[in-house]
C-alpha positions as CSV (number, residue, x, y, z in Angstrom):
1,X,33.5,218.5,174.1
2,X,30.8,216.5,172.7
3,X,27.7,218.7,171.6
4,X,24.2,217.6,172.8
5,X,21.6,216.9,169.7
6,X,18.2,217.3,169.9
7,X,15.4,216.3,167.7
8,X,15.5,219.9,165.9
9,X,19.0,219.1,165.1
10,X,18.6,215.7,163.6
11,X,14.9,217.1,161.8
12,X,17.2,220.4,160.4
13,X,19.8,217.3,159.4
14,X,17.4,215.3,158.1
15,X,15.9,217.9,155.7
16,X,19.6,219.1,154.7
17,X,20.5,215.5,154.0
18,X,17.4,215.5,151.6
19,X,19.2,218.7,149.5
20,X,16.0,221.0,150.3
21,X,17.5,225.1,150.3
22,X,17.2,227.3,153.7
23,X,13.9,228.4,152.9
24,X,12.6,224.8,151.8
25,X,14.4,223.9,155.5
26,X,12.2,226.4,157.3
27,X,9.0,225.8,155.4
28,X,8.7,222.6,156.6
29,X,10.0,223.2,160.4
30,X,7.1,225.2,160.2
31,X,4.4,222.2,159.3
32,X,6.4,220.8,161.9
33,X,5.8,223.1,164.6
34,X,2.3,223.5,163.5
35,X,1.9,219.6,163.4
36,X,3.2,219.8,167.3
37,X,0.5,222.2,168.5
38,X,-2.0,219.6,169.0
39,X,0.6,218.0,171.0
40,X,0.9,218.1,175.1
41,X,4.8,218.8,174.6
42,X,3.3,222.3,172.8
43,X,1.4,223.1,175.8
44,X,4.7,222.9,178.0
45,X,6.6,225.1,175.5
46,X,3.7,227.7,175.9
47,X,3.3,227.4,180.1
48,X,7.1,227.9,179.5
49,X,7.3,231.1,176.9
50,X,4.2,232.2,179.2
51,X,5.7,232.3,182.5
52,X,8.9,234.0,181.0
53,X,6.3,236.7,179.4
54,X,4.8,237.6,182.7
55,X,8.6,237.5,184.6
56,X,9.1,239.9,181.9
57,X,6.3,241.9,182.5
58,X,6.4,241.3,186.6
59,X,10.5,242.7,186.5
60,X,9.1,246.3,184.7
61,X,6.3,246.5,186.9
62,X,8.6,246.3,190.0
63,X,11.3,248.8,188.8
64,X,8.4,251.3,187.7
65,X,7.6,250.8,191.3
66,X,11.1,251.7,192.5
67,X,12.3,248.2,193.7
68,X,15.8,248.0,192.9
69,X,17.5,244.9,191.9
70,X,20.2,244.8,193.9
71,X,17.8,243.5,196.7
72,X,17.1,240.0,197.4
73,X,13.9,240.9,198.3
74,X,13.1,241.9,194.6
75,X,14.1,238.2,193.1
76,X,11.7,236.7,196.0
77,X,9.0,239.1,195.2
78,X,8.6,237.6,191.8
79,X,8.5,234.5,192.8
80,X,6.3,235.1,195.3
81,X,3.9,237.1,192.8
82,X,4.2,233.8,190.3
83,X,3.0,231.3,192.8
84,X,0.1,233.7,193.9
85,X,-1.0,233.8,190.8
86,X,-0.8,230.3,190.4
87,X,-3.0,229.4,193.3
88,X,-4.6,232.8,195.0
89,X,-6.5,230.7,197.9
90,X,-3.0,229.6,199.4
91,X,-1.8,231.2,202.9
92,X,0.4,233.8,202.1
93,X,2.5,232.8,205.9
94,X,2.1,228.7,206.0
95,X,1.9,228.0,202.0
96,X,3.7,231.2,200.3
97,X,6.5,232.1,202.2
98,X,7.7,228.7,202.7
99,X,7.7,228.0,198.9
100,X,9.8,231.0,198.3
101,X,11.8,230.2,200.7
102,X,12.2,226.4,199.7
103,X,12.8,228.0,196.2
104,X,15.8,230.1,197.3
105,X,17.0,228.2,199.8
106,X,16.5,230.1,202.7
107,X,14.0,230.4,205.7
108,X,10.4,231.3,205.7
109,X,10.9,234.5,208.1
110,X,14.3,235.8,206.1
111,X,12.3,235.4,203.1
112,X,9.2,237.8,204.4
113,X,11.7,240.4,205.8
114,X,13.5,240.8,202.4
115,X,10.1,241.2,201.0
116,X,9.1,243.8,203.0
117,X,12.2,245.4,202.9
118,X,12.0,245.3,198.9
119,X,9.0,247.1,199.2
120,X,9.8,249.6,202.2
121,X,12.3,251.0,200.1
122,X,10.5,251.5,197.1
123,X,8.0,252.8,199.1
124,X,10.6,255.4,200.5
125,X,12.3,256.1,197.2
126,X,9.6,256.2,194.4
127,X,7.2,259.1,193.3
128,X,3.8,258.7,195.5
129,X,1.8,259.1,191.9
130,X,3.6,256.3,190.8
131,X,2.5,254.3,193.7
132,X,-0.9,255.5,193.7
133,X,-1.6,254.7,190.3
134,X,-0.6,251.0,190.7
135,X,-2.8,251.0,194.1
136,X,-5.2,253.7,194.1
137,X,-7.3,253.9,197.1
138,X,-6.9,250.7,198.3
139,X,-3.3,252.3,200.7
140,X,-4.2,252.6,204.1
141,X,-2.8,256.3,204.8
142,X,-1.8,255.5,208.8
143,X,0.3,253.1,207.0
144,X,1.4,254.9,203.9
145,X,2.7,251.3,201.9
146,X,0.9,248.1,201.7
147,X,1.4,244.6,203.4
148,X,3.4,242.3,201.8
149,X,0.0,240.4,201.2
150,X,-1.5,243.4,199.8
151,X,1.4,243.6,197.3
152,X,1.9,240.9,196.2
153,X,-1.7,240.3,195.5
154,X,-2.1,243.7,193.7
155,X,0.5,242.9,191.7
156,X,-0.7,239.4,190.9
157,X,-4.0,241.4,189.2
158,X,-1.8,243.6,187.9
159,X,-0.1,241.1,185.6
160,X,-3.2,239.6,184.9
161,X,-4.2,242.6,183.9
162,X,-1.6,242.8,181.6
């Protein structure tokens, strides 16, 4: 099986090739690297690290909440709460769902269900001080949980927040 090289390969190569020690090696990766931050390809690696940083953040958020992960409903949620924050103005029914749904390769409607679902249960299984601290006043008590809307935009600020 043929291994794929990259430019950090041939650069760590390169620098072997020229006798320099480990430390000599990673001394100058670092100019490198620090070379490459005034470079566009930087700003991708960061969007990247960035996004993965707030999935992180999103996935403890939602199991403080009580969302378990063996619901499809969870995985869509995070997506869901990523594109939100993304672009805030869109239409959570014409513009959101569809996206998600695009994204996981299922419809629009199954996609708000399992959302709602998601949070229904956590709703039903989680500590109501748990929940109020993450909503506060804002629950309607006729209703006792939020919409999917009122979610997912919470915990858009939420992560912001963060």
């Amino acid at each position: 099986m043929k291994k794929d090289t990259n430019a950090f390969d041939i650069t760590v190569s390169a620098l072997r090739d020229k006798g320099l020690s480990s430390e000599e090696i990673l001394q100058e990766l670092s100019k490198l690297f620090q070379a490459m931050s005034a470079n566009a390809d930087t700003e991708a690696i960061s969007h990247k690290v960035t996004t993965e940083d707030k999935e992180k953040k999103l996935k403890k958020l939602l199991l403080a909440t009580g969302i378990p992960r063996n619901l499809i409903g969870y995985y869509y949620l995070i997506s869901a709460i990523l594109l939100y924050q993304q672009n805030p103005a869109q239409s959570m029914t014409k513009e959101l769902y569809v996206a998600v749904a695009q994204k996981h390769g299922t419809t629009p409607v199954r996609a708000e269900r399992a959302m709602r679902h998601a949070i229904e249960s956590a709703f039903n299984r989680c500590n109501t001080d748990v929940i109020y601290s993450f909503f506060g006043e804002t629950l309607n008590p006729a209703r006792g949980k939020p919409t999917n809307s009122e979610f997912i935009a919470r915990y858009a600020e939420l992560l912001q927040e963060e």
